[in-house]
N, C-alpha and C positions, 0 to 999 in steps of 0.2 A: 580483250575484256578480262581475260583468267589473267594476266600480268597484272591489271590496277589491284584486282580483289585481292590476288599476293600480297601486292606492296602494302595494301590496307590492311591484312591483317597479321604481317609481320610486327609493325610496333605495337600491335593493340592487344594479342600475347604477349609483347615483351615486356609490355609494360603493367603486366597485371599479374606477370613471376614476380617483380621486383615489391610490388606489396605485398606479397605472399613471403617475403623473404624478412621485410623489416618489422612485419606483426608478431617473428619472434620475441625482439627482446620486451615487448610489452608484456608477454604473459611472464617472463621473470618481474618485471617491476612489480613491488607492492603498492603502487599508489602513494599518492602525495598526501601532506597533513589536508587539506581540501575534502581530500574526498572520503577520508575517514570524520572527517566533521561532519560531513553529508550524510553520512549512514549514521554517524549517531544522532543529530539534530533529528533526523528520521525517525529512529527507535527512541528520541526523547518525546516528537511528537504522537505517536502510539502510545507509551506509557499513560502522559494528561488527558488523552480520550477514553485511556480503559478506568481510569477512578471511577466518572463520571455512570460510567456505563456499568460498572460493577456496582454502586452507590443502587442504579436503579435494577436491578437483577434481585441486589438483596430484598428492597423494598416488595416487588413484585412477587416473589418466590413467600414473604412472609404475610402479605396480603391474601395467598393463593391459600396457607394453610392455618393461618388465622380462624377463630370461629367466625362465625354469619352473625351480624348484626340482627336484632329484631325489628322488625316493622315497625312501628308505633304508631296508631289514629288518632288522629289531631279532634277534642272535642271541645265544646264550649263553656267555660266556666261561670256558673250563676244563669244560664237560660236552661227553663225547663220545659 
């Protein structure tokens, strides 16, 4: 029984140096034009949400320090 468990986990460390060996040269890679499109089409679609959102921040913020309207009662004109 310790002989099968051996034999089984002989290739299944070996085979999991060997991705530990070829995930070097990825961290030299700079990435392809792909995936720098990705991060900017990203950061392009964050930019057109924050307009929007800043658009309503100004509004609200001058809402907030705006004077107070007056109430006004509605009366009837020509009944006495």
């Amino acid at each position: 029984m310790k002989t099968r468990i051996v034999h089984f986990l002989i290739p299944l460390l070996g085979g999991s140096a060997t991705s530990a060996f070829a995930a070097d040269s990825a961290l030299t890679d700079g990435g392809g034009p792909l995936i720098w499109f990705f991060i900017g089409f990203g950061a392009l679609v964050l930019m057109v949400q924050a307009v929007p959102a800043l658009v309503m921040l100004y509004s609200m913020i001058k809402a907030l320090f705006s004077p107070s309207e007056e109430v006004k009662t509605a009366t009837a004109a020509g009944h006495k």
